[in-house]
KEPAVO-895710 format. One record per residue (C-alpha): residue in three letters; x, y, z; residue number from 0. Coordinates in steps of 0.2 Angstrom, whole numbers, plus 5000, padded with zeros to 4 digits. Layout:
% KEPAVO-895710
ALA | X | Y | Z | NUM
...
% end
This chain:
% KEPAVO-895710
UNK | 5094 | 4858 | 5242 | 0
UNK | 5110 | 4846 | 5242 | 1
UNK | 5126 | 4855 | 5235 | 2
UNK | 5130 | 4850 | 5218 | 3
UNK | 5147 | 4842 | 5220 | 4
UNK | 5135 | 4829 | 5232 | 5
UNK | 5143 | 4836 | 5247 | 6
UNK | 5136 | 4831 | 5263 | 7
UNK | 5127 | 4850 | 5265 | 8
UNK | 5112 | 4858 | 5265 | 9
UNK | 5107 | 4875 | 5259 | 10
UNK | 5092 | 4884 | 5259 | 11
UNK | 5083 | 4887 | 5242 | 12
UNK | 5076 | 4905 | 5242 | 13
UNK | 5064 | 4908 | 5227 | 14
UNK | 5062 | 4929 | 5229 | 15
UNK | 5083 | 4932 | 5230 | 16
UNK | 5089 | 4943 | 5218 | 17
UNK | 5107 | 4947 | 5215 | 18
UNK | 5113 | 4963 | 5215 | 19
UNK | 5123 | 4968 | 5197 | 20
UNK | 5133 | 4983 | 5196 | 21
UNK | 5127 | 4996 | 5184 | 22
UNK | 5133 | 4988 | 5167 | 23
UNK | 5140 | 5002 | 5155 | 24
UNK | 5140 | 5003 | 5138 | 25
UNK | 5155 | 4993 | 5132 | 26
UNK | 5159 | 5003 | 5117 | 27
UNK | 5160 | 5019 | 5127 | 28
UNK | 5172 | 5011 | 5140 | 29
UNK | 5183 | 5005 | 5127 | 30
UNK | 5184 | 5024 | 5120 | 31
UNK | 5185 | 5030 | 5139 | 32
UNK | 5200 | 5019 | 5142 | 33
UNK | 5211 | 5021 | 5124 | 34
UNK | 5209 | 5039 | 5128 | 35
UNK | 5216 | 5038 | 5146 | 36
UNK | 5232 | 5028 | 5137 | 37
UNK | 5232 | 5017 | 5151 | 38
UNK | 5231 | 5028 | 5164 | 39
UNK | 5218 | 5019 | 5175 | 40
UNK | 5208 | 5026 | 5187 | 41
UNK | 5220 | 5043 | 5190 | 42
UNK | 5211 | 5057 | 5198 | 43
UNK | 5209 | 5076 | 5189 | 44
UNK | 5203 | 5081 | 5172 | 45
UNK | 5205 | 5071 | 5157 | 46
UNK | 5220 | 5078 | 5147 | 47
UNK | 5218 | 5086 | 5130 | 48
UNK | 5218 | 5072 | 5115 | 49
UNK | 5232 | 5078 | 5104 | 50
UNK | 5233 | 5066 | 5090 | 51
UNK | 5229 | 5072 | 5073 | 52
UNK | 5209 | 5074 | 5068 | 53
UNK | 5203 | 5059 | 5055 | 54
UNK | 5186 | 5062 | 5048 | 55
UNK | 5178 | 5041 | 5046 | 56
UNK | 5163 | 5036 | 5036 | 57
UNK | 5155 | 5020 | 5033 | 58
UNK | 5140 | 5014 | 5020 | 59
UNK | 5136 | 4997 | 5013 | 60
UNK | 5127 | 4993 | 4998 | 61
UNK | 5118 | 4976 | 4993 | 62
UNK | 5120 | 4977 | 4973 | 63
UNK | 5132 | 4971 | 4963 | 64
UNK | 5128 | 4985 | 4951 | 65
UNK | 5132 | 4999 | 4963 | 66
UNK | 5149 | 4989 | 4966 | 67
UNK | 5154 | 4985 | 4948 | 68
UNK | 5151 | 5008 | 4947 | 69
UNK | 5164 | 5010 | 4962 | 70
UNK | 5175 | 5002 | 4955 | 71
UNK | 5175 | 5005 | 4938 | 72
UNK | 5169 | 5025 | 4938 | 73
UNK | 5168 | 5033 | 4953 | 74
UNK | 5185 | 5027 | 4963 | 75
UNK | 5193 | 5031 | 4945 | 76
UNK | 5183 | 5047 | 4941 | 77
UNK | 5195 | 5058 | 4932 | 78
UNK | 5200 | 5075 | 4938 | 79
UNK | 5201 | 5069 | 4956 | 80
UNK | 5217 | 5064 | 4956 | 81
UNK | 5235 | 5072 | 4959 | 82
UNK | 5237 | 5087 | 4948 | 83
UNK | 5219 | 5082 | 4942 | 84
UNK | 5222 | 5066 | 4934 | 85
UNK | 5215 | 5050 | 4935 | 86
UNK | 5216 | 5043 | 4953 | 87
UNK | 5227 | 5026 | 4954 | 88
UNK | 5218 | 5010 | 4963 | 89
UNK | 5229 | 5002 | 4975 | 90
UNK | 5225 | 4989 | 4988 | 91
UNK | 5219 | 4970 | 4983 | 92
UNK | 5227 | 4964 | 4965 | 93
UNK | 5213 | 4969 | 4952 | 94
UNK | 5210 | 4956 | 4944 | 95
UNK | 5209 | 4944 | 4961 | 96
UNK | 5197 | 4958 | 4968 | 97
UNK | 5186 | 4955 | 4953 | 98
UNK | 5185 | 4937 | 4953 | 99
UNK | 5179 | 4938 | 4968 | 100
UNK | 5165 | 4951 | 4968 | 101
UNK | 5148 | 4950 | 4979 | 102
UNK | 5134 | 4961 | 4979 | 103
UNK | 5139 | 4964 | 4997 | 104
UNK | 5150 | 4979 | 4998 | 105
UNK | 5157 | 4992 | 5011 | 106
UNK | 5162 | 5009 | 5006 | 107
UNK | 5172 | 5018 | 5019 | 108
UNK | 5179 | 5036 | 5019 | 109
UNK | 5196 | 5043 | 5028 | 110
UNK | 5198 | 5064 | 5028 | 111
UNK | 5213 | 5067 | 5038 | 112
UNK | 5213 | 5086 | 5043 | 113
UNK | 5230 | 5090 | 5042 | 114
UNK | 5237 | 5090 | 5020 | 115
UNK | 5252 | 5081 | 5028 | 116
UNK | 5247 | 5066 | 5030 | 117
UNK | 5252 | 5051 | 5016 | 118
UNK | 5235 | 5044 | 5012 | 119
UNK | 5242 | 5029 | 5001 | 120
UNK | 5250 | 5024 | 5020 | 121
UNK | 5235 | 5029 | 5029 | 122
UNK | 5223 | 5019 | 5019 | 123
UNK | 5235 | 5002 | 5019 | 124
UNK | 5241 | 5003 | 5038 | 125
UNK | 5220 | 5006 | 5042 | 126
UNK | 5216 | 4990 | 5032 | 127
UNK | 5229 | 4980 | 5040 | 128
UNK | 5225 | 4986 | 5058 | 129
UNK | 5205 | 4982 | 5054 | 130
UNK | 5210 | 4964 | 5048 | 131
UNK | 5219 | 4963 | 5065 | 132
UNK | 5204 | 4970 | 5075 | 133
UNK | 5189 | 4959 | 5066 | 134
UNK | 5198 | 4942 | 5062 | 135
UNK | 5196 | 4945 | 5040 | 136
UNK | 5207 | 4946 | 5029 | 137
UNK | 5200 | 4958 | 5017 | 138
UNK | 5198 | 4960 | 4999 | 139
UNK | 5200 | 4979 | 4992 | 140
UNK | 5203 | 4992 | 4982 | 141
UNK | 5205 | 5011 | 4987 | 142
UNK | 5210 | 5029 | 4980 | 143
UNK | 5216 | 5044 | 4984 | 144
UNK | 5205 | 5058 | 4980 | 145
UNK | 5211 | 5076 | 4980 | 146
UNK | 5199 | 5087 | 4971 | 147
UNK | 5191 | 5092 | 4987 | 148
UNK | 5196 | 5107 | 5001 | 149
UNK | 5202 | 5091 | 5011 | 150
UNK | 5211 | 5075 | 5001 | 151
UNK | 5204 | 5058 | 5008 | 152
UNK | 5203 | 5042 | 5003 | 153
UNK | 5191 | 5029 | 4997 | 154
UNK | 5193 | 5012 | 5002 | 155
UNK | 5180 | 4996 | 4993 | 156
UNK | 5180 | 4982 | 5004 | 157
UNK | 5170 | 4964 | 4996 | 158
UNK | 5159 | 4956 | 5005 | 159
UNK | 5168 | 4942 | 5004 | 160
UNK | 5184 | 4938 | 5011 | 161
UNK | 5198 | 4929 | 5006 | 162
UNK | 5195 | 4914 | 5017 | 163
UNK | 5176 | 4913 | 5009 | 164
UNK | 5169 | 4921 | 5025 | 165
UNK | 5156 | 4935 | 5023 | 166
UNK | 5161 | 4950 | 5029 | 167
UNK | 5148 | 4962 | 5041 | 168
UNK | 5160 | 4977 | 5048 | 169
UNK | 5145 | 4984 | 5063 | 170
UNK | 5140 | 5004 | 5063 | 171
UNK | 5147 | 5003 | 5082 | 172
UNK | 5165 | 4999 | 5076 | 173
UNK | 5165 | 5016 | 5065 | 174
UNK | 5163 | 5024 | 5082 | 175
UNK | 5175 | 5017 | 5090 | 176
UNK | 5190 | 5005 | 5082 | 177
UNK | 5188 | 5014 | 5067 | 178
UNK | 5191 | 5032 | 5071 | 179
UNK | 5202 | 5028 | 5086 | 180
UNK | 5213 | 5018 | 5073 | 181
UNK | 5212 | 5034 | 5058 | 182
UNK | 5217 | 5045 | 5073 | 183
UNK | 5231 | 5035 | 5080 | 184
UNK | 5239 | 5031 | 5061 | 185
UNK | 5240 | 5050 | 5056 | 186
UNK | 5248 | 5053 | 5072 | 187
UNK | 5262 | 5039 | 5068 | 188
UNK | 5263 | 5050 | 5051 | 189
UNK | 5264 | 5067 | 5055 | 190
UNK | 5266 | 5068 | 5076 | 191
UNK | 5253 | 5077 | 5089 | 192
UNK | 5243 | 5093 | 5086 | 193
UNK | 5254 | 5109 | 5088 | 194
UNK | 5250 | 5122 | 5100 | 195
UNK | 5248 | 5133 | 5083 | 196
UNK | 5236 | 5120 | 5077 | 197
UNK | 5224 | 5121 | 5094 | 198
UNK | 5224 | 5140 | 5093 | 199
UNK | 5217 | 5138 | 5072 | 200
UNK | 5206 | 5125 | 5078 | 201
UNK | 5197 | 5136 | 5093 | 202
UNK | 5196 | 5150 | 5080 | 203
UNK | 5187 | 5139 | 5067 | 204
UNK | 5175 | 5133 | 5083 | 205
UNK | 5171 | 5150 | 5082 | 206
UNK | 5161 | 5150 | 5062 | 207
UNK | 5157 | 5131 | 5061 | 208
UNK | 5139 | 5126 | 5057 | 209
UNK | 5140 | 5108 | 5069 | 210
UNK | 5139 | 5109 | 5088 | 211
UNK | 5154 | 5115 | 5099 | 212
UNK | 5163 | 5116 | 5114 | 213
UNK | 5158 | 5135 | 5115 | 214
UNK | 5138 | 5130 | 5112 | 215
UNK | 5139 | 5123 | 5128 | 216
UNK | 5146 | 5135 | 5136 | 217
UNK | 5133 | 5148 | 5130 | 218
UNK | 5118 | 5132 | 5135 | 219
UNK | 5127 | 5137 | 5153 | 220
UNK | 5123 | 5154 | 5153 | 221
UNK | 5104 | 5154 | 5148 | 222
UNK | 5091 | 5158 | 5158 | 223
UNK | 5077 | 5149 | 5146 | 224
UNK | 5080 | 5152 | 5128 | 225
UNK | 5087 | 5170 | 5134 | 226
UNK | 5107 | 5171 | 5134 | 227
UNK | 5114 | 5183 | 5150 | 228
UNK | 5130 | 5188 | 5145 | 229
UNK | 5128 | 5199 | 5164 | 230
UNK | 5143 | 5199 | 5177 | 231
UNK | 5161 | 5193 | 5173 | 232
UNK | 5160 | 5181 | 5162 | 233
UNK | 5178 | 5177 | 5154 | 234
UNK | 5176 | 5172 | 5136 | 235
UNK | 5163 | 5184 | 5134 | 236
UNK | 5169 | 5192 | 5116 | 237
UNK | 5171 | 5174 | 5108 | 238
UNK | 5153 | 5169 | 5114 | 239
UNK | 5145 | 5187 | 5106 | 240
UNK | 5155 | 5182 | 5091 | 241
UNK | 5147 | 5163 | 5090 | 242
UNK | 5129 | 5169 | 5094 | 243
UNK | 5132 | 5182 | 5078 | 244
UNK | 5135 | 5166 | 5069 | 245
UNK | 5120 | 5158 | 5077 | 246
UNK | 5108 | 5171 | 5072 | 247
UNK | 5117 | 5171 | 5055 | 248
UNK | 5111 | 5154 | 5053 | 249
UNK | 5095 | 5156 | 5059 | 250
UNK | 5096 | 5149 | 5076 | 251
UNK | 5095 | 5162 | 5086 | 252
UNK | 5088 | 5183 | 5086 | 253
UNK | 5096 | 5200 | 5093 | 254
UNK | 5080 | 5205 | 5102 | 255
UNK | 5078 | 5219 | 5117 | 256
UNK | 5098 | 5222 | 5116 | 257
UNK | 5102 | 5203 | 5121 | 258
UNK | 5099 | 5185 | 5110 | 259
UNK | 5086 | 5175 | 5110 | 260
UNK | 5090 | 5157 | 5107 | 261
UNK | 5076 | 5147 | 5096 | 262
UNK | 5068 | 5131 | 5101 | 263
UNK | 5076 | 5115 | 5096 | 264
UNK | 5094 | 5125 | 5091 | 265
UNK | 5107 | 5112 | 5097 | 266
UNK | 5097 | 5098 | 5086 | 267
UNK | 5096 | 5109 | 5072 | 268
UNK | 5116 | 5110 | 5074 | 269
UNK | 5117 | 5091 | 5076 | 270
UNK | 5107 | 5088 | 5063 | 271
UNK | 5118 | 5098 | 5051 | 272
UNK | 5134 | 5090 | 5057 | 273
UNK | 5127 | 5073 | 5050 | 274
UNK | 5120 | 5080 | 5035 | 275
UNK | 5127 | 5098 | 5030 | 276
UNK | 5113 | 5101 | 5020 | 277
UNK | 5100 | 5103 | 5037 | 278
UNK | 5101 | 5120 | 5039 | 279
UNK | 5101 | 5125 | 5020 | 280
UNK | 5085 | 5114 | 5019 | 281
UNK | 5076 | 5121 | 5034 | 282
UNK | 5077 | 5138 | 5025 | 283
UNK | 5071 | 5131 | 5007 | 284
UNK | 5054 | 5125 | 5017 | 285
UNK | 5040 | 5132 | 5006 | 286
UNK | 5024 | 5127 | 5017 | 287
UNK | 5033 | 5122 | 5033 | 288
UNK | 5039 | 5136 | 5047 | 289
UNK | 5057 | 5130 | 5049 | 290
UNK | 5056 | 5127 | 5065 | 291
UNK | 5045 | 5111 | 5062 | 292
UNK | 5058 | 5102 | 5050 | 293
UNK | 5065 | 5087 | 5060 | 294
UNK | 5077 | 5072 | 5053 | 295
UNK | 5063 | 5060 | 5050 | 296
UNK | 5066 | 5042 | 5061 | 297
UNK | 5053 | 5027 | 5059 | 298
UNK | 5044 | 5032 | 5075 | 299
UNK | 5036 | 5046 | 5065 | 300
UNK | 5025 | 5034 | 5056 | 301
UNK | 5018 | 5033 | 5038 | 302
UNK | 5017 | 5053 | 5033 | 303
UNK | 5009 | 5062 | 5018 | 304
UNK | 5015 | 5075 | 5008 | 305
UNK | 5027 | 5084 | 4995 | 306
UNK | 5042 | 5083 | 4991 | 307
UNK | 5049 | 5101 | 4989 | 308
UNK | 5067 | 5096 | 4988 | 309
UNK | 5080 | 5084 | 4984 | 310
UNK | 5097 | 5086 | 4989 | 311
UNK | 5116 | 5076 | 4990 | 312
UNK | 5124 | 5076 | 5007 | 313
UNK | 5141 | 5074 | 4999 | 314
UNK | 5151 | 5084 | 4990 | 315
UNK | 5157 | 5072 | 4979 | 316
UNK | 5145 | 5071 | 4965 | 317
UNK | 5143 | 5053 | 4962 | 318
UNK | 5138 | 5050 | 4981 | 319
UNK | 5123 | 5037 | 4984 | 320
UNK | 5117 | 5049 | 4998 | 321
UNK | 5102 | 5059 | 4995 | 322
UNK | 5090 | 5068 | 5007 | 323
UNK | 5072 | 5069 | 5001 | 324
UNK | 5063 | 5087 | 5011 | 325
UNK | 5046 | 5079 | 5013 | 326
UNK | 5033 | 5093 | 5016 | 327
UNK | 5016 | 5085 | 5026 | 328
UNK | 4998 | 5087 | 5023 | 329
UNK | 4999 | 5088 | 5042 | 330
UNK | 5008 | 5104 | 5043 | 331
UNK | 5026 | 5096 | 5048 | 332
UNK | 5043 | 5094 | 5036 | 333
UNK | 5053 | 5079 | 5037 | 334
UNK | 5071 | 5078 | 5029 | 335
UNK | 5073 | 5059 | 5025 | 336
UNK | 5090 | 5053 | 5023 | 337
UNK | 5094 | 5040 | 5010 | 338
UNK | 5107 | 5031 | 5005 | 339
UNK | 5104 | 5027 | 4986 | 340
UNK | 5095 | 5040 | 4974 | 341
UNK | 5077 | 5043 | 4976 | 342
UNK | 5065 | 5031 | 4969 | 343
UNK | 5047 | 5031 | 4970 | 344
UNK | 5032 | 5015 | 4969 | 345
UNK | 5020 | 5021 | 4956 | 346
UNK | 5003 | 5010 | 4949 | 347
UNK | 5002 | 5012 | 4931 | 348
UNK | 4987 | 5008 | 4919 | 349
UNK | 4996 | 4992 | 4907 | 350
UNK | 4979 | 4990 | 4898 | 351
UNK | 4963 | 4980 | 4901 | 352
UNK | 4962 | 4963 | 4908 | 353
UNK | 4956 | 4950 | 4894 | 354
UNK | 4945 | 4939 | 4903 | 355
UNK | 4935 | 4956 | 4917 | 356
UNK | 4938 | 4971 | 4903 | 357
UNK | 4944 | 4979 | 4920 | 358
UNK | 4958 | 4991 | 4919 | 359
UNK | 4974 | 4980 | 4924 | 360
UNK | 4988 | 4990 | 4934 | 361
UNK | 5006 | 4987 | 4938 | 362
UNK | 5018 | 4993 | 4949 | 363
UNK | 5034 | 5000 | 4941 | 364
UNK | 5047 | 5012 | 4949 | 365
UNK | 5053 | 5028 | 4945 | 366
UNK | 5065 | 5041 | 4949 | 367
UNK | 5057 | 5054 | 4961 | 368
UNK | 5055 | 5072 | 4956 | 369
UNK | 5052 | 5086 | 4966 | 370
UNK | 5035 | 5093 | 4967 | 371
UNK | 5028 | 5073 | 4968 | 372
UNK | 5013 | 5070 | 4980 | 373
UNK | 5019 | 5053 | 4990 | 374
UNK | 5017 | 5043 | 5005 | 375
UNK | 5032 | 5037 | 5017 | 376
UNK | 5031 | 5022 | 5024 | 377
UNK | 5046 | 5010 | 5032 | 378
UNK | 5053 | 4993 | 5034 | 379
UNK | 5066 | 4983 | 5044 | 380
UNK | 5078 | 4973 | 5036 | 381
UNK | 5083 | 4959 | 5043 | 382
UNK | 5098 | 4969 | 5048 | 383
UNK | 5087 | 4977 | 5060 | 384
UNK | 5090 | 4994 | 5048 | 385
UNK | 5074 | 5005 | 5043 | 386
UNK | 5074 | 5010 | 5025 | 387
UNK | 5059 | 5022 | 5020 | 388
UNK | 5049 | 5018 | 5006 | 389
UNK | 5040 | 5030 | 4994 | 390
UNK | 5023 | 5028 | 4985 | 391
UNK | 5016 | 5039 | 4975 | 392
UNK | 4998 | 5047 | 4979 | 393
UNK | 4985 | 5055 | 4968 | 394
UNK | 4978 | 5072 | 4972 | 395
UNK | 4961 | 5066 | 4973 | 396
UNK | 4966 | 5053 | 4988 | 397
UNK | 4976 | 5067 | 4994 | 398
UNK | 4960 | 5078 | 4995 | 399
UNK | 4949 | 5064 | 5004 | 400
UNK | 4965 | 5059 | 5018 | 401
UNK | 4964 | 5081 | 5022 | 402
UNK | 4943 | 5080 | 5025 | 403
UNK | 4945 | 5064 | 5035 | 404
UNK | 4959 | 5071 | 5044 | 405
UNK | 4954 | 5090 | 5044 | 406
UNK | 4970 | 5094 | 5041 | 407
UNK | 4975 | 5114 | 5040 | 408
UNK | 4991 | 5123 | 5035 | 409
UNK | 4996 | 5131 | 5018 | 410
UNK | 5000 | 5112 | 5008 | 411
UNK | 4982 | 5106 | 5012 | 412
UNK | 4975 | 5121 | 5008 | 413
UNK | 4983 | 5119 | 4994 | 414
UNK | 4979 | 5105 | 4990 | 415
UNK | 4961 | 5105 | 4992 | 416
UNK | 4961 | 5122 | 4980 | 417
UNK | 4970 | 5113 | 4967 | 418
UNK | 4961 | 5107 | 4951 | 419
UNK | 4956 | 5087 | 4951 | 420
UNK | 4962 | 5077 | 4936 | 421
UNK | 4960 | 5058 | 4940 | 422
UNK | 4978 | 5056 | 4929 | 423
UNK | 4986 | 5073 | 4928 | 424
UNK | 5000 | 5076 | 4942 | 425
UNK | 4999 | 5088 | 4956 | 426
UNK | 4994 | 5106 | 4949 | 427
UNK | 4991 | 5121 | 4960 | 428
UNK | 4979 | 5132 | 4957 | 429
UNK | 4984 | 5147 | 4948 | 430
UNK | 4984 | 5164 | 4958 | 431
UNK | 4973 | 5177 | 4951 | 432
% end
């Protein structure tokens, strides 16, 4: 083969070579790695402790302009969540230039600074300026300060389109990284570095809070299977008996034989509940379901059967979008589905009798879900890439055939199959004696 640059040389052609790459690493993790070493390059010994001040970071989107048009005009505004329990003032974007320009398309993000000292009028203008800077928009919104809660935080409501007509899509990844690196990096220009004072509090919290820790790991080091040895000298031996106390309080763990006994699937349970600080409440409120088989529901799972036994919000604000629905199976498992609008569920409903058959003609409304319903879960991808579940409602009498053909057991399908058949009654179980 001739070089390229018609070159009088000659090279041989091999068909099987392969180059070697390096190992490619995930940019987004580099990028954290490397603002945390503060330039520091490849320095040898232990990565020094991040001082800067703690910034909680949330992000959701909606597609509705009906959601948006309640943002703005109730929920940023909602009175009592205020200073001194007023009405909370909208700052950001002019109003009336915001409104003009409203899409259905619309980000909602959250910022919970853990220190009350930080100024989170500042926070929330110097964050939106440092985004424009990072993702090339220049952005329309509107924001509040909210102070109702045990931590103040702000709300921020960013169009979906910005002021150069662009549409605006802000990735998950960057909450992980430019986002919460930037929350972090601003309070610190506020307020200064974490104190030595504020370290200690923060390793004496560690101690009662129901998320994963430091100190779980450390207790995940000194198993032997789901067994704890606490044998020998081991240092920090009267902060990990005071953790696994807390462990078994929340059900995670048991005092058995004078030692604790760790339960299967502990450290997801805690993961789970750091997402969604209702997990753990949930997973004790199971009514068919032995707790340990309740697990965050992903589209891998499949299409599942059941009942729902709860519904709960994952915020504490009471307007929140986020829901979770507790989905009890025929097949003997529990899901916790997260959503991230209220409940709704598919339902074919009897509108009369077609004119030209006689036939019964059905239609498809939807409806707000209530807790008892017999559904179906099923999921789709959006062009996003994003699963969102779907719910359908079922009939007991399909219920009954899905169990036979299935032979599924447990105490729902029993249940179920106990339960008295009415073609267009809801669920009703059978009476006991």
């Amino acid at each position: 083969m001739r070089h390229f640059l018609f070159e009088d040389k000659e090279y041989l052609y091999r068909p099987n070579f392969k180059f070697r790459h390096k190992k490619i690493k995930d940019p987004a993790a580099e990028l954290i790695r490397l603002l945390r070493m503060g330039g520091r390059g490849s320095m040898p010994g232990p990565r020094p402790r991040d001082l800067r001040q703690k910034c909680t970071v949330k992000m959701q989107y909606s597609k509705e302009i009906g959601a948006h048009l309640f943002q703005i005009d109730n929920y940023l505004v909602r009175e009592g969540r205020g200073l001194n329990g007023g009405i909370p003032e909208l700052f950001g974007t002019d109003s009336e230039e915001y409104r003009r320009n409203m899409v259905p398309l619309n980000f909602r993000v959250f910022l919970s600074p853990k220190s009350g000292d930080v100024d989170l009028k500042l926070l929330a203008e110097k964050f939106v300026q440092k985004l424009e800077r990072q993702t090339g928009y220049r952005i329309r919104y509107q924001a509040a300060c909210h102070y109702n809660t045990a931590h103040a935080h702000a709300h921020l409501l960013i169009n979906g389109v910005d002021k150069k007509g662009r549409e605006v899509w802000i990735p998950r990844d960057i909450v992980k990284t430019f986002m919460r690196e930037s929350a972090m990096s601003l309070c610190t220009e506020q307020i200064g570095y974490r104190t030595q004072a504020d370290l200690d509090m923060e390793k004496e919290q560690e101690l009662y809070v129901p998320r994963k820790t430091k100190l779980d790991s450390r207790i995940e080091e000194l198993c032997v299977g789901q067994r704890v040895s606490l044998g020998g000298a081991v240092h920090d031996k009267e902060r990990i008996l005071i953790r696994l106390e807390m462990l078994r309080k929340l059900n995670l763990c048991a005092y058995e034989n004078g030692g604790y006994v760790l339960k299967q699937g502990w450290k997801n349970d805690l993961e789970a509940n750091a997402r969604y600080n209702v997990f753990l409440k949930a997973r004790e409120g199971l009514k068919y379901t032995d707790p340990s088989l309740m697990k965050v529901y992903s589209g891998s799972d499949g299409i599942i059967t059941g009942k729902v036994t709860k519904i709960y919000k994952t915020d504490d604000d009471d307007e929140s979008d986020n829901h979770v629905v507790v989905l009890e199976g025929i097949d003997g498992k529990a899901y916790f589905v997260p959503l991230l609008k209220k409940p709704e569920v598919f339902d074919r409903k009897n509108v009369g009798a077609d004119p030209g058959s006689g036939e019964a003609k059905l239609e498809t409304v939807k409806n707000p879900l209530k807790e008892g319903e017999l559904i179906t879960l099923k999921t789709y991808k959006s062009q996003k890439g994003r699963l969102t579940p779907v719910l359908f409602k079922r009939e007991l009498w399909s219920l009954k055939k899905e169990i036979k053909q299935s032979n599924y057991s447990g105490k729902l399908a029993s249940e179920v199959k106990e339960a008295k058949t009415n073609l267009f009654d809801s669920f009703k179980p059978k009476q006991a004696d």
